[in-house]
C-alpha positions, 0 to 999 in steps of 0.5 A: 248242297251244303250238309248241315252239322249236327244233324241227328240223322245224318249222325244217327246214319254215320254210327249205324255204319260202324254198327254193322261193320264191326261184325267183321272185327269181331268175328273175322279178326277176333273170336271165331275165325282165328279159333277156327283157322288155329284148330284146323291148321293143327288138327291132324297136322304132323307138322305141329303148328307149321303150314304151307302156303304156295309152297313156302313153309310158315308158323301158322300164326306168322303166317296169318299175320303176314297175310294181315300186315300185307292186307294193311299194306295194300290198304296203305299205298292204295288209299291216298290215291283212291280218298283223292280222286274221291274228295276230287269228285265228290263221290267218297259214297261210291268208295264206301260202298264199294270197299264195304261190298269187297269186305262182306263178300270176302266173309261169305268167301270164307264159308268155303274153308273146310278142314280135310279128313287127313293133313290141312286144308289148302290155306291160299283161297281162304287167306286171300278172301281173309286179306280182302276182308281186310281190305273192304274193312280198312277202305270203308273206314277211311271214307266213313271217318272223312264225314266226321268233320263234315257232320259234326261241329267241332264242339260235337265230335269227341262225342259224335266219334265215341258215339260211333264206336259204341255202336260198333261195340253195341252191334258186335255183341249182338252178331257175336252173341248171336254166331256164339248162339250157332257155334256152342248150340249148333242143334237149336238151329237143326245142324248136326252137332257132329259136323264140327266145322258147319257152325263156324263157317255159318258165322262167316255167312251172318257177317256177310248178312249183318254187315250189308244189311245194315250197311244201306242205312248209311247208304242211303242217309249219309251225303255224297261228299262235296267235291273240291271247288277249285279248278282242276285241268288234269286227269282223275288219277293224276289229280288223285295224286296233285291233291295228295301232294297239296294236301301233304304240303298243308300238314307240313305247315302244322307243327302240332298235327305233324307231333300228333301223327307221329305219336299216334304212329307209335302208340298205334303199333301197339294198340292195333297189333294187340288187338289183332293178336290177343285171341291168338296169344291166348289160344296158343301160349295159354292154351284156353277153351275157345267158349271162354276166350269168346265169353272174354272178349263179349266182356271186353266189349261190354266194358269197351262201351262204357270206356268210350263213353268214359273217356270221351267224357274225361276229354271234355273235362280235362282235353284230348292230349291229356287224357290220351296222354293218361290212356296211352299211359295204362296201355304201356303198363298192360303191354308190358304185363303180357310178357308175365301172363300165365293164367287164365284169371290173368288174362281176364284181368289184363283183357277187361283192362283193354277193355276200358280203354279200347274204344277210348283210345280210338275214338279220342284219336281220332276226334282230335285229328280231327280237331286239328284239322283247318275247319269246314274243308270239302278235302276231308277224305284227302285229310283223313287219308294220312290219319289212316294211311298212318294207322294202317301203316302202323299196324303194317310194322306191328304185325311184321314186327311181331310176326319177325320176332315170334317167327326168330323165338318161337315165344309171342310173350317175347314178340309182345314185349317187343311192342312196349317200345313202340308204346314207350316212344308214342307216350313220350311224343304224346307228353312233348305234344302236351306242353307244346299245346299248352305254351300255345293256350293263348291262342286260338284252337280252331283251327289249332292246327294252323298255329305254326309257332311251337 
C-alpha cells in the first residue's frame, strides 16, 4: 500500500520516536552517566583517573570513548547490510524495534554498575551495555531517518526533520528534569540520601521506562516499508550486499550528493565529537559541580529547541547550503575558543552558543540529504545507510582522534583543538558545494541530485 506524504499522523508518529529515544542522549552520553562513571572511576581510586579494562590500563576518559568510537564502529559496518536486507524486504519496522529493544535494555543493564567501598568497580559489564546502548541508539535512528522521504514531500522536510529534533529536545527536558528530580531530592521519592549511587542508577531505569514506552507510538502508526519492486534471484544476505552495491554505484553518479557527504564528513567530526565530550571536558578540565553542568545543558536544549525551529526557518528563506554554510561557520569559531576556556561563565557562554545551532545543524543535514536524493524511491533505508554510515563514521574518527590526542598530552583543550581542522576542511567543501549549486540554478532541484554536470 502506498503511504501517503504529509500525513499528520504518520508525521506526528515519526517525532514522537525522537521524543522517546533522546532520553538515552541526554542521560547516557550526556549529564547523568558520564558524571557518574567519572566520580566512580576516581573516587577512591589510587590511581588517579587511570582504570583498568580487561587487564589493559587507560585514562578513564580515553577509555570511555574508545569503547564509544567502537560502539559507532560496530554501527558502521553493520548497517549498510542490515538498511539493505531491509529496503529488500520491506520490513525497516522490524529493525527499528529491534535496535530500540537493544538500546532501552542496554540502559537498565547499567543499574547493575555500583561503585565498591574500596578501589573501582569492574568497568567490562557496565562498558559493554554502554556500547550496546549505543548500538540500539545509532541503529534505530538509520531506519526512523529512512521515513523521512517517504512521509514527507520535499517542500515539507526542512520542517517535518526540524520538527522531529524538537521533539527529542522537548522529551529530553522532560526525562531529564524529571531524573534531576531523583538525583538532587533523592528523599522526595523515599530513597536514602545517603545511598550516593541509588539515584543515579535509578535514572538509567527511566530511560529504559520512557524510551520503550513512547517508542509504541511509532510502532504501531509508522508503515512498515515498501519493499523494492525489482526481482531479486538471491539470497537475503547477498541481496543486502548487491543492493548496497547499486545503491553505491547510484551516489557515484550524483556530483552535488558526493560534495555534500564529504563535507557533512568533516563538519560532523566536529559536531558529533563535541557533543559527546562536552560534559566530560567540563567535569574534568573545569572542575564543575555536576547540579550546574545538568542545569547547563537543560539550557543548552531549551536554547537547541528554538535553534531547530530558527534554522530550519532561515533555510526556507535563503536555502539549505547557505545556511548550513553560515551554521557550520559559528561551530568552527566555537571549537576553536575551547582551547581558551577556563571558567564556568565561560562555558556557559560557548554551550548556549551550541545550543542554538545544535539541533539546526543536524536537522538541516539531514533534510538536505534528503532533498538530494531522486525522489519517491522505496530504497530509502539503502539511501540513508550512507548518510549515516557517514556520520557514524565520522564520529568513529572524532572520538579516536580525540581519544589519541588527550591519551599522548594529558590535555582535552589540546585534543579539542584538534577537531578545528575537521571544522575548517567541512567549511571549505561546504563553500565549493555552494557556488557549485549555484552555477546549477537554472536547473531543475528535484531531484537535484541527478544533475550530473557540475
Amino acid at each position: 500500500m502506498e503511504i501517503v506524504k504529509d500525513n499528520k499522523k504518520t508525521i506526528w508518529a515519526w517525532c514522537m520516536f525522537d521524543w522517546a529515544n533522546q532520553s538515552y542522549n541526554m542521560v547516557i552520553t550526556t549529564t547523568i552517566f558520564p558524571f557518574y562513571y567519572v566520580y566512580y572511576t576516581t573516587w577512591h581510586n589510587p590511581n588517579g583517573d587511570k582504570v583498568t579494562f580487561f587487564g589493559f590500563k587507560f585514562v578513564n576518559t580515553v577509555l570511555s570513548n574508545f569503547v564509544l568510537g567502537i560502539a559507532y564502529l560496530i554501527i558502521v559496518l553493520m548497517l549498510p547490510i542490515l538498511t539493505s536486507i531491509a529496503d529488500y524486504k520491506g520490513n525497516k519496522k522490524s529493525y527499528l524495534q529491534f535496535f530500540t529493544w537493544l538500546g532501552a535494555l542496554s540502559c537498565a543493564g547499567l543499574f547493575f554498575f555500583k561503585p565498591v567501598e574500596h578501589g573501582i568497580p569492574a568497568l567490562e559489564m557496565p562498558l559493554i551495555f554502554f556500547a550496546l546502548a549505543c548500538i540500539g541508539y545509532c541503529g534505530g535512528f538509520v531506519f526512523y531517518n529512512s521515513y523521512l522521504p517517504q512521509i514527507a514531500s520535499e517542500a515539507k522536510q526542512d520542517s517535518v526533520s526540524a520538527k522531529g529534533f524538537i521533539y527529542g529536545y522537548v522529551g529530553s527536558l522532560v526525562v531529564q528534569m524529571c531524573c534531576l528530580a531523583i538525583v538532587e531530592k533523592p528523599e522526595w521519592f523515599g530513597i536514602d540520601p545517603k545511598n550516593d549511587s541509588l539515584p543515579a542508577r535509578i535514572t538509567f531505569i527511566i530511560v529504559f521506562v520512557w524510551w520503550m514506552g513512547f517508542s509504541i507510538i511509532p510502532f504501531r502508526l509508522l508503515p512498515k516499508g515498501e519493499p523494492n519492486p525489482g526481482k531479486h534471484n538471491y539470497n537475503v544476505l547477498t541481496g543486502g550486499f548487491k543492493e548496497l552495491i547499486k545503491v553505491f554505484q547510484k551516489v557515484k553518479t550524483m556530483p552535488l550528493l558526493r560534495r555534500f557527504l564529504s563535507s557533512f564528513f568533516f563538519y560532523s567530526v566536529g559536531v558529533q565529537t563535541i557533543m559527546l565530550v562536552a560534559a566530560q571536558f567540563a567535569s574534568k578540565e573545569l572542575k564543575m559541580p555536576d547540579d550546574t553542568l545538568i542545569i547547563i545543558i537543560l539550557i543548552i536544549y531549551v536554547v537547541g529547541v528554538a535553534g531547530a525551529a530558527g534554522i530550519s526557518k532561515l533555510s526556507e528563506k535563503y536555502g539549505n547550503v547557505r545556511t548550513l554554510v553560515w551554521v557550520v561557520g559559528i561551530w568552527t569559531i566555537l571549537c576553536l575558543s575551547v582551547y581558551f576556556i577556563t571558567s564556568i561563565p565561560e562555558f556557559f557562554v560557548a554551550a548556549v552558543i551550541v545550543g542554538a545551532v545544535m539541533g539546526g545543524v543536524q536537522a538541516i543535514s539531514r533534510s538536505t540529504y534528503s532533498k538530494y536524493l531522486p525522489q519517491n524511491i522505496p530504497d530509502t533505508a539503502s539511501y540513508f545507510s550512507f548518510y549515516d554510515v557517514t556520520e557514524k563514521s565520522a564520529i568513529v574518527v572524532g572520538l579516536l582522534c580525540f581519544s589519541l590526542v588527550e591519551a599522548i598530552s594529558h590535555e582535552m583543550r589540546i585534543a579539542a583543538l584538534t577537531l578545528d581542522l575537521f571544522f575548517l576542511i567541512g567549511f571549505g567543501l561546504l563553500i565549493s558545494l555552494f557556488y557549485a549549486e549555484k552555477k546549477n540554478k537554472n536547473l531543475p532541484t528535484a531531484p537535484l541530485a541527478e544533475v550530473v554536470a557540475v
